[in-house]
C-alpha positions as CSV (number, residue, x, y, z in Angstrom):
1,X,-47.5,-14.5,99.6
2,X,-49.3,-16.2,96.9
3,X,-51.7,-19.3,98.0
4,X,-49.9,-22.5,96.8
5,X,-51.6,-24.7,94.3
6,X,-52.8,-27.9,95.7
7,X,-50.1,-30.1,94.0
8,X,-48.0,-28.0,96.4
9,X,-49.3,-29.1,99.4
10,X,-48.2,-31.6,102.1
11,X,-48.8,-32.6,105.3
12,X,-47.6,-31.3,108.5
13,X,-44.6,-33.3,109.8
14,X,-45.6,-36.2,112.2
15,X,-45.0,-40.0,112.8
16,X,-42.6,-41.8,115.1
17,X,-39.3,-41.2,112.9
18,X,-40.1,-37.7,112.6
19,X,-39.7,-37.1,116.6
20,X,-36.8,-39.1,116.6
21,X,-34.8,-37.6,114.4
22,X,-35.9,-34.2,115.8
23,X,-34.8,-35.3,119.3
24,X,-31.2,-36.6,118.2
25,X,-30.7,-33.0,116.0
26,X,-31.4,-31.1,119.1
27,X,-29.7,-33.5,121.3
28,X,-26.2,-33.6,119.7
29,X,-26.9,-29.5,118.4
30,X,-26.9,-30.4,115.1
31,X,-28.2,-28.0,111.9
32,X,-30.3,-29.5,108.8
33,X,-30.6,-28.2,105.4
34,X,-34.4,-29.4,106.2
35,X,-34.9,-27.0,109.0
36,X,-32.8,-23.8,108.0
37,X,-34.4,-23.8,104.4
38,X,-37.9,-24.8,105.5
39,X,-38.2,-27.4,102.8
40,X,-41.6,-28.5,102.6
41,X,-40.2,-32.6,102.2
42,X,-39.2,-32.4,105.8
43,X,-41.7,-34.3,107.3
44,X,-41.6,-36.8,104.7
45,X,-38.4,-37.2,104.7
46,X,-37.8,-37.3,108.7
47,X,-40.5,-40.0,108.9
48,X,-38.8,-42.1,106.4
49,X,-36.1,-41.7,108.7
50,X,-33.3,-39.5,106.4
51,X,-32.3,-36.2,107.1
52,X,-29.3,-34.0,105.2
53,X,-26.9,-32.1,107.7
54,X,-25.8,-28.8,107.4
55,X,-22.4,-28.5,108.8
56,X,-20.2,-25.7,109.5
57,X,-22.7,-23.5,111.5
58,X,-26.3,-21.9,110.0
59,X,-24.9,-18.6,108.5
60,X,-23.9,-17.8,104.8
61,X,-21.5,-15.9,103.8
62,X,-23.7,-15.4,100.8
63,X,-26.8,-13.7,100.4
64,X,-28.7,-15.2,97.9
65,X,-32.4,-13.7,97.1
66,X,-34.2,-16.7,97.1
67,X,-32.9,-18.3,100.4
68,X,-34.2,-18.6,103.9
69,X,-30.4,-19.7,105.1
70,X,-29.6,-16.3,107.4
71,X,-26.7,-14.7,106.6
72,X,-23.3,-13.3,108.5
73,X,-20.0,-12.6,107.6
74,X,-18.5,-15.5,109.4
75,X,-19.4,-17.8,112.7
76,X,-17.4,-20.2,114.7
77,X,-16.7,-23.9,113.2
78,X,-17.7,-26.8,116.0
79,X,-14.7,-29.4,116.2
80,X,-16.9,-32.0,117.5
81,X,-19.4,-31.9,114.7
82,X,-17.8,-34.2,112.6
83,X,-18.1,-37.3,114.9
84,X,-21.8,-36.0,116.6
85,X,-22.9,-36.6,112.8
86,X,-21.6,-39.8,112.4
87,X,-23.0,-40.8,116.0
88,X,-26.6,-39.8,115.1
89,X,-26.4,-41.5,111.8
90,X,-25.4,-44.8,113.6
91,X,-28.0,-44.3,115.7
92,X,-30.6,-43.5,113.1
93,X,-29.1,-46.6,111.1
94,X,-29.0,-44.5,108.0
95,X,-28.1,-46.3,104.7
96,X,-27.5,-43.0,103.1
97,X,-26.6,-39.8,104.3
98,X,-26.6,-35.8,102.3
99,X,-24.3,-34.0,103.9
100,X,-24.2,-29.9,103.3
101,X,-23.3,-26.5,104.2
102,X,-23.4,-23.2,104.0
103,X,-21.4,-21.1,102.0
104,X,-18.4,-20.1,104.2
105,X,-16.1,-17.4,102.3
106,X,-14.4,-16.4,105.3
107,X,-12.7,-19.5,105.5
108,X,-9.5,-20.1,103.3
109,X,-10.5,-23.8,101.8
110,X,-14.7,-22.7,102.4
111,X,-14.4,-25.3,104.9
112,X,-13.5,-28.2,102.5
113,X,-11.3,-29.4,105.2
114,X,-14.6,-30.0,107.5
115,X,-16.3,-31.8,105.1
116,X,-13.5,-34.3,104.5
117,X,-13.3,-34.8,108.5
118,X,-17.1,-35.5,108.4
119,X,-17.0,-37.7,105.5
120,X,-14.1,-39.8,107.2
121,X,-16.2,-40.1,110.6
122,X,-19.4,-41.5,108.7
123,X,-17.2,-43.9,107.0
124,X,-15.5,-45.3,109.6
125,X,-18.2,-45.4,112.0
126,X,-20.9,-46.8,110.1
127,X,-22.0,-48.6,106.7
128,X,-23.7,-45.2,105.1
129,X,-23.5,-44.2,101.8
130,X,-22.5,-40.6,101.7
131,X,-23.4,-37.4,99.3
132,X,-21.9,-34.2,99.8
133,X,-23.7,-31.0,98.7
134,X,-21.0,-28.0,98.6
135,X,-21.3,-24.5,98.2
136,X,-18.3,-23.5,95.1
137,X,-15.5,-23.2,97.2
138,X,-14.7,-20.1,94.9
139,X,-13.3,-23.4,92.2
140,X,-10.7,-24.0,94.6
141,X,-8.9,-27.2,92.7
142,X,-7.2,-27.8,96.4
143,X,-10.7,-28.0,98.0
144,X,-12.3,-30.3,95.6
145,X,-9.6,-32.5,95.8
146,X,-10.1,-32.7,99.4
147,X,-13.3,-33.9,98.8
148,X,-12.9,-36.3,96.2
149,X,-10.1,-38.0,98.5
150,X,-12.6,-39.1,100.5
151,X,-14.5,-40.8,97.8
152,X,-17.8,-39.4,98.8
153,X,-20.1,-41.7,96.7
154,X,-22.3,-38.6,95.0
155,X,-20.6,-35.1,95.0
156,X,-23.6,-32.5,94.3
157,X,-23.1,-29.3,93.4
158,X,-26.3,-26.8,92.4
159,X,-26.3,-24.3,89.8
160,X,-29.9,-23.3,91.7
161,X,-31.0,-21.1,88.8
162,X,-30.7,-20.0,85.1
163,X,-27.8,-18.7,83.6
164,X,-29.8,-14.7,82.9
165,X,-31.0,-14.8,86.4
166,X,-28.0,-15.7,88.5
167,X,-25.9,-12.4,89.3
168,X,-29.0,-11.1,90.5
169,X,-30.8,-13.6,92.4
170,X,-26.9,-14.9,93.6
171,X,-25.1,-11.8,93.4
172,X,-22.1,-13.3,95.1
173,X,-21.5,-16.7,93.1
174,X,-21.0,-17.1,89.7
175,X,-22.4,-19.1,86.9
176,X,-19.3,-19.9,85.1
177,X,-17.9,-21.0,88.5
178,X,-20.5,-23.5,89.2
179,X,-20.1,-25.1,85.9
180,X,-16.4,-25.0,85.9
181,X,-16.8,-26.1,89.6
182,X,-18.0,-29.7,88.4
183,X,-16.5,-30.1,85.3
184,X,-13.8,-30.0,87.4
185,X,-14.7,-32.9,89.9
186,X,-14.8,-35.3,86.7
187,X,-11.9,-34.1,85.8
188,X,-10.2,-35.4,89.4
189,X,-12.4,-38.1,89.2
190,X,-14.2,-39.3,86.5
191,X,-15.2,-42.5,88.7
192,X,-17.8,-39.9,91.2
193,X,-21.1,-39.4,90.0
194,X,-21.8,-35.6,90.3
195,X,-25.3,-34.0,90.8
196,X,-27.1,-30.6,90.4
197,X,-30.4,-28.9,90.8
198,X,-32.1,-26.1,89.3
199,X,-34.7,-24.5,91.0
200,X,-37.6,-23.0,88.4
201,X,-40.4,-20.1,89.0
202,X,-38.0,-17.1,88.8
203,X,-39.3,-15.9,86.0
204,X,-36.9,-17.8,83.3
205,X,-37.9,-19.1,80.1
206,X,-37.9,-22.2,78.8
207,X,-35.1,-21.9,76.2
208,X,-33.2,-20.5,80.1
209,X,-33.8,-23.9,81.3
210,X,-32.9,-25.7,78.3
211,X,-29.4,-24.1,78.0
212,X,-28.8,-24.6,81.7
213,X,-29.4,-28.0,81.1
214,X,-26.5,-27.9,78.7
215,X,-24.3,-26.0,80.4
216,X,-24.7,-29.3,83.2
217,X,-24.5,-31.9,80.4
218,X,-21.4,-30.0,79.0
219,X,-20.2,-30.1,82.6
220,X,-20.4,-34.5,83.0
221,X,-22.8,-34.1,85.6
222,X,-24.5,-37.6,85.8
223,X,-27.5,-37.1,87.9
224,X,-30.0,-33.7,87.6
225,X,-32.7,-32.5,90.0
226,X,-35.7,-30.2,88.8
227,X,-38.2,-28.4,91.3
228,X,-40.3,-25.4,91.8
229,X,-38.9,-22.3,93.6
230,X,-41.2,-21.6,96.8
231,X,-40.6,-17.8,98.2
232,X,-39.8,-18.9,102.0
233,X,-40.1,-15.1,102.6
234,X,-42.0,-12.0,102.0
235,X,-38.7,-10.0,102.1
236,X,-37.2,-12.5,99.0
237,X,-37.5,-13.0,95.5
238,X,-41.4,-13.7,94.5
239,X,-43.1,-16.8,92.4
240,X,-43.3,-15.9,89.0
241,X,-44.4,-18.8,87.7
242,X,-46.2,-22.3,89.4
243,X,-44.9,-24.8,86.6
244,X,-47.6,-28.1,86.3
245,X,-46.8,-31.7,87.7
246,X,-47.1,-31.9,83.8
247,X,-44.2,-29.3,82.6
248,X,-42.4,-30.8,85.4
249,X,-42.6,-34.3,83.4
250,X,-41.8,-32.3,80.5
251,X,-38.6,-31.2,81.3
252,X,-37.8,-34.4,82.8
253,X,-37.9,-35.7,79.2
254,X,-36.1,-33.3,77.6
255,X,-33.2,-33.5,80.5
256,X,-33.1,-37.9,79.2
257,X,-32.9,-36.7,75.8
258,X,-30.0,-34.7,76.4
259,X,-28.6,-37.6,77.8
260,X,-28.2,-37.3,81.8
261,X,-28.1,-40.6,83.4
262,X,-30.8,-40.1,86.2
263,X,-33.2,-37.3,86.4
264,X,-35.9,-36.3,89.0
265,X,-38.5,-33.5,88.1
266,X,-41.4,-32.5,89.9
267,X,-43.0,-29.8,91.9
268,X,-41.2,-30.6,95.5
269,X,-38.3,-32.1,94.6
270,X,-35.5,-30.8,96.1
271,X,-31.9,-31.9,95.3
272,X,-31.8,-33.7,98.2
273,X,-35.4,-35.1,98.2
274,X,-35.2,-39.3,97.7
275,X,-31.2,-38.8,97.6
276,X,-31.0,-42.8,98.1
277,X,-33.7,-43.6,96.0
278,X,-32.2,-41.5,93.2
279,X,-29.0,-43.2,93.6
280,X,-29.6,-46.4,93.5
């Protein structure tokens, strides 16, 4: 793989917070997003003492070509996740929690039912602000209602990449389905503030980002994350392109000129990176 340019290095995870959270994940057997998709923010993010979960086991259903997640046709669902979440997040005293998952096709509501129960646990246990990340469920109406029952108070959803390069770096999802996906969640609830990132470095161009950008505007989406793909994997789709701290900035503007509400664009952010700081 490629050497990283040095905007796109960070230090190795340390610090007090880091090792705590570490020890409750293990303790209670919990997954994170931060772990399964080796996101380089995980040590910053740990020591600042937030972490997003990934529920309903480590396997996808899918098999994107970008994505470190591992994949299977279907694993077992843990009952007592649910409450171990909200447990660690009480004792974390988290003010704001990302919950996620992997995609999970086998399952008839793609385990829209688990979310709510984790969602419910959180709230009444503790004080924490809650976003959900979901896979599509397939545009279930049923599922995102689930959801939005719940009131989750951000309901993310990403697109990951350009509209040209989706069925073949996710040749199980569907870019029409991801936008319908969260015009739809307005259109349950136009009170939830909806979220999605792109991922850039594929290889699009910059008319490809542009139109996405649409596409998510068209779709109501309130609050958009930018960030530079980084290959996890020799086996998976390579960098194409290393995009500047200052294209990054670019595109930041040209997202506020198309008029989303909040936008966050730079070379590690990650759709959850600074979730709390991006809400509020």
């Amino acid at each position: 793989m490629r050497t990283h340019p040095d905007w796109l290095k960070v230090k190795l995870p340390s610090g007090k917070n880091y090792q705590k959270i570490n020890s409750l994940v293990r303790e209670h057997n919990l997954n994170t997003v931060c772990q399964e998709a080796r996101c380089p923010n995980k040590g910053e993010c740990w020591d600042k003492g937030t972490a997003t979960f990934l529920i309903l086991g480590d396997s996808c259903t899918r098999n994107c070509n970008y994505c470190n997640v591992q994949h299977n046709t279907s694993n077992t669902i843990n009952t007592l996740e649910p409450i171990s979440i909200a447990n660690t997040i009480k004792k974390l005293n988290l003010n704001y929690a990302v919950i996620t998952s992997v995609t999970r096709d086998d399952l008839e509501d793609g385990g829209a039912n688990h979310f709510a129960k984790t969602i419910e646990k959180i709230k009444k246990l503790t004080n924490c602000k809650v976003e959900v990340l979901t896979p599509d469920f397939q545009n279930d109406v049923n599922s995102i209602k689930t959801i939005t029952n719940t009131n989750p108070d951000v309901f993310a959803h990403n697109i990951e990449v350009v509209k040209p390069l989706f069925q073949k770096l996710r040749p199980q999802g569907s870019y029409n389905n991801s936008i319908n996906f969260l015009k739809n969640i307005k259109s349950i609830n136009k009170n939830i503030k909806t979220k999605s990132g792109l991922m850039i470095g594929f290889g699009e161009t910059k008319q490809d980002i542009i139109n996405t950008l649409k596409d998510l505007k068209r779709a109501n989406v309130d609050i958009l994350t930018i960030g530079q793909y980084l290959q996890p994997r020799k086996d998976l789709h390579k960098i194409e392109k290393y995009y500047t701290p200052e294209e990054f900035k670019e595109l930041e503007q040209t997202a506020k000129d198309l008029g989303f509400k909040h936008v966050y664009s730079g070379p590690l952010v990650r759709s959850s990176y600074n979730a709390e700081k991006v809400f509020q």
